[in-house]
N, C-alpha and C positions, 0 to 999 in steps of 0.2 A: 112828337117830332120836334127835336132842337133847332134852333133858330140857324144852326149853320143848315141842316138838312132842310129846312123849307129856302134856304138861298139855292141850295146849288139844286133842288127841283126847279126853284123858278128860271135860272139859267138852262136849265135842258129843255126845258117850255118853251122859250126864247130861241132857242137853239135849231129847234126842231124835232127835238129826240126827250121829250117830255114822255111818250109811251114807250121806249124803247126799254129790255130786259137791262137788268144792271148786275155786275157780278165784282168782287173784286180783285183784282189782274197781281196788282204786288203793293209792295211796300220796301222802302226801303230804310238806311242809315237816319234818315232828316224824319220832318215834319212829314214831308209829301205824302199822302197815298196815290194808287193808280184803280180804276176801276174799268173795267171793258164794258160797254152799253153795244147791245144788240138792235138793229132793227129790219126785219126782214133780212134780207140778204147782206147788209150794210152792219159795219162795227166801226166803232169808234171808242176814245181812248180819254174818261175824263181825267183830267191832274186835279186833285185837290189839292193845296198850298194853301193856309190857312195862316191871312198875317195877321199880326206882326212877326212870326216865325217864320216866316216864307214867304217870299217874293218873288212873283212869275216874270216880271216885268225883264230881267237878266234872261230870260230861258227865250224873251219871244226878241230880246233883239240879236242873240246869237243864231237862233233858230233861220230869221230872216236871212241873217248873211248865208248861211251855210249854203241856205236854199238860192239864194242868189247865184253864189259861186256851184252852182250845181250837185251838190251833193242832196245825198238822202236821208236827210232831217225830217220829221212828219210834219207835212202839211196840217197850218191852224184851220179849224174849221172854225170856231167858235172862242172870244175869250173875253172874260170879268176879268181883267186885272185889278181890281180897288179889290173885289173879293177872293183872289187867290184860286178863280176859278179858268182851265183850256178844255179844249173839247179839242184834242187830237187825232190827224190820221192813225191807224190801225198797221203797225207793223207786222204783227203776226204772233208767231208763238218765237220761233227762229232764232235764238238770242244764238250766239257764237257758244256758247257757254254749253247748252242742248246741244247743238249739231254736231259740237265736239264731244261730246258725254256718249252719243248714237254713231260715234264712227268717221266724223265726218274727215273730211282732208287736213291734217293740221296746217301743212306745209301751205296749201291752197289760199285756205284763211287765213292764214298770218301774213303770207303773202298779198291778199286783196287789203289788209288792214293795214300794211306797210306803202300800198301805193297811194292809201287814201292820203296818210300821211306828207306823201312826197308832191303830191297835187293839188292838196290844201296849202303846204306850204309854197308853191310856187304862184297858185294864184291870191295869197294873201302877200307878194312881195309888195302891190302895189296900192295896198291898205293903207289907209288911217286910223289907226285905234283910238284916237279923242274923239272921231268923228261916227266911230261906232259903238263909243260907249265904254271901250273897254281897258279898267284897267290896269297900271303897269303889273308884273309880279315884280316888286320890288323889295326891298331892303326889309323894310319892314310885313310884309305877308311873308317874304319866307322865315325872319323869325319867329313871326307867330305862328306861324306852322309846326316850324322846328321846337320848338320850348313846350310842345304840347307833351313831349318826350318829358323833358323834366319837370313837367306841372302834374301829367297824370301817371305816366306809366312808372318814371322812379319811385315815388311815395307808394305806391303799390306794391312793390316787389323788394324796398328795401325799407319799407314801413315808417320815412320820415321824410317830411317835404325836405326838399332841395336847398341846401345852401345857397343864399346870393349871391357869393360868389363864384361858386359852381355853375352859377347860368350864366352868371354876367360871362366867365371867361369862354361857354361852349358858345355862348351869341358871336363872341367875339371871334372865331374860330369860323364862325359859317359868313361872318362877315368879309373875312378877310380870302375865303376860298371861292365865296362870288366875285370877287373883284379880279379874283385872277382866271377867270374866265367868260369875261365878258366879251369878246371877239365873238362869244359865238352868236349869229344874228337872233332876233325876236318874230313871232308867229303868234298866230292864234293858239292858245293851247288850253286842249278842252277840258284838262285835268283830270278824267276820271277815264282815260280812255285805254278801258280794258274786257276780254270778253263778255262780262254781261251787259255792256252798255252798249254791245255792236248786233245786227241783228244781219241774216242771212236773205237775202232779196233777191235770187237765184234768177227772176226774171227780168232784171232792171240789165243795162249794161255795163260795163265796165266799172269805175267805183264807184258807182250808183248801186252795183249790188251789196254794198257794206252799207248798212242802214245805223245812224248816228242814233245816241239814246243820250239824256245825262251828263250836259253841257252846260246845265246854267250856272256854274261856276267859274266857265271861262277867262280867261286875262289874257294879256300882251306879254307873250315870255321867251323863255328860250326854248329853240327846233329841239332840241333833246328832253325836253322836259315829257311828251306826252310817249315816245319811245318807250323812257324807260316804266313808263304806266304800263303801256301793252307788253312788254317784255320780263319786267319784274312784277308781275301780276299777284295780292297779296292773297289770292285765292286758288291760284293755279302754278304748276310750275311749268314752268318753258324750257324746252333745250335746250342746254346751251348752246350746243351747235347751228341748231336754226337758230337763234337770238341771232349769232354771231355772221351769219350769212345776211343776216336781213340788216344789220347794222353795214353791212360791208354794203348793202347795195342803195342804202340810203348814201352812202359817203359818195359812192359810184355815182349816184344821182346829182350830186350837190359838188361837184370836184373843184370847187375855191374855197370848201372848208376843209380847216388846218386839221388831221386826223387825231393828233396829238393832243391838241386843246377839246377835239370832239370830245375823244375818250374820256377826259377827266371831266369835261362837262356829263358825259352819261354817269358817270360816279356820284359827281357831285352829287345830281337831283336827284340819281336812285337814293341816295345815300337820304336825303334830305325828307323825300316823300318816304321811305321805309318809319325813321324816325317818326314823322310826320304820324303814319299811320299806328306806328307802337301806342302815341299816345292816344288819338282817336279808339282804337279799339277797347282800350282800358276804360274809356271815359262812355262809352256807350253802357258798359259794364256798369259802373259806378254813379252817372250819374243818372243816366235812361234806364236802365233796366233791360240790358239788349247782350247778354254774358255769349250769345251765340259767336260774335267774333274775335271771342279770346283764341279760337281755336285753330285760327287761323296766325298766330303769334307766330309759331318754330318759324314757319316759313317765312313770313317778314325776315326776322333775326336771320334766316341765309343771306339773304339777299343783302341786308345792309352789311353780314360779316364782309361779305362777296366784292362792294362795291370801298367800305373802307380800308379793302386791302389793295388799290390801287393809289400809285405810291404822291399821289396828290393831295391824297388825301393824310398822309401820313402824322399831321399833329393832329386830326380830328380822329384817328385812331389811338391815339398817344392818351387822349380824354376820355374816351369809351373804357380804354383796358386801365385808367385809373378809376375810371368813376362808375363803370359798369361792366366787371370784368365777367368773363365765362358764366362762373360760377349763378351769377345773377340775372342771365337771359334766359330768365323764363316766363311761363303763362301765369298771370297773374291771377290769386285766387278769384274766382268768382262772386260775388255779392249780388249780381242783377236778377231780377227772376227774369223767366222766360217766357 
């Protein structure tokens, strides 16, 4: 037994679920694993997060808010944070992801996922994000976001790092298209918030039946930011038509934001998180050993063709068709094993 494995038995010991059946639930992108503990009738849900790689401590102050403001985050039963160890409530099997794969309503669930949003963001109008810990998305996170494009995925596909001034001028570019839309207000925005992170709670009521997963990356940003997550989902594709009905009823909802700065705000951050994700997928590839999300590339590449052909964005399309023109979006070879 390794010294992490006799920590997290002595935490279930502790806990109360030192006999319970142990199995393992998922894994994902990061460090984390998930593991399902059984006992008798009762399930719970351990996280391992194992630092210096990972740090729980993010996950249990968004967590509290959520649950504060009502929503359906899982209750902490149990947590080590020095050791990167939760004993979470048990949401189920339910992801949005299943339910939708088995038939489920799409329209329904995009719908209860769009109210969550619109209820989050009204009872976080009266937040303090210093005082919860969280945050700005600013200047700087979204170019490190952004440049993960030119650090992993160009070297990849056009087999030489990136000129500096090739970055300097695309930084320059995402700098200057945040600033012009900055009108649009700041929220909680839970960043990952797309069907596998949402879960189907069919007995809870109202947006309490959309069960929250995969939050602790959280920040203070902008209401269009996690939209265009659930909408440009880099694993699914969306209708547009529904997209475009749900975007109309978030506006309906919010009716002193300007539609015009809306829109080019949902561009923006599609645009931004697309990029964003080109180079994470590449870099799980190359530098984890995880080539499973190359495959998920075409789709990305719609989405960000999709959102920099909105005419706001039009010098940061200007960049793309000089410096990564058709020809060159593609899936990058694979090196990772699996």
């Amino acid at each position: 037994m390794t010294n992490r494995d006799s920590l997290i038995a002595a935490f279930l010991v502790r806990a109360g679920w030192g006999a319970a059946e142990r199995g393992v639930l998922a894994g994902d992108a990061s460090f984390r694993r998930y593991d399902r503990l059984t006992r008798g009738g009762e399930r719970a849900v351990l996280m391992d997060a194992p630092p210096p790689l990972e740090d729980v401590r993010p996950f249990l102050r968004v967590d509290r808010l959520l649950r504060r403001m009502g929503f359906s985050a899982p209750r902490i039963l149990a947590e080590h944070a020095g050791a990167g160890l939760l004993l979470l409530e048990d949401l189920g099997d339910d992801t949005y992801t299943r339910v939708l794969a088995n038939g489920g309503d799409e329209q329904a669930l995009y719908g209860l996922a769009l109210d969550v949003l619109i209820e989050l963001h009204r009872r976080c109008a009266d937040c303090d994000p210093d005082a919860e810990g969280l945050r700005p998305y600013d200047e700087t996170v979204l170019l490190d976001e952004a440049t993960l494009l030119t650090d992993w995925y160009m070297p990849a596909v056009l087999g030489r790092d990136t000129p500096a001034a090739t970055r300097a001028a695309y930084c320059r570019l995402w700098t200057e298209l945040r600033r012009a839309t900055t009108e649009i207000p700041d929220t909680l925005v839970l960043r990952d918030y797309h069907v596998d992170n949402l879960m189907w709670l069919p007995d809870r009521p109202d947006v309490r039946a959309c069960g929250l997963l995969d939050f602790q990356d959280a920040l203070w940003g902008p209401v269009t930011y996690d939209l265009v997550s659930l909408l440009e989902d880099a694993r699914r594709d969306v209708p547009a038509a529904l997209a475009r009905r749900l975007l109309d009823r978030y506006l309906a909802a919010f009716p002193s934001l300007n539609p015009e700065i809306f829109a080019a705000s949902c561009a923006l951050w599609g645009a931004q998180r697309s990029a964003k994700i080109l180079g994470i997928f590449t870099r799980l590839d190359r530098r984890d050993g995880k080539p499973v999300y190359l495959e998920h590339i075409p789709r990305v590449w719609r989405w960000l063709a999709g959102d920099l052909g909105h005419p706001a964005l039009a010098p940061l399309r200007a960049w793309f068709d000089r410096e990564l023109p058709v020809a060159t979006r593609i899936v990058p070879e694979a090196t990772g094993t699996p």
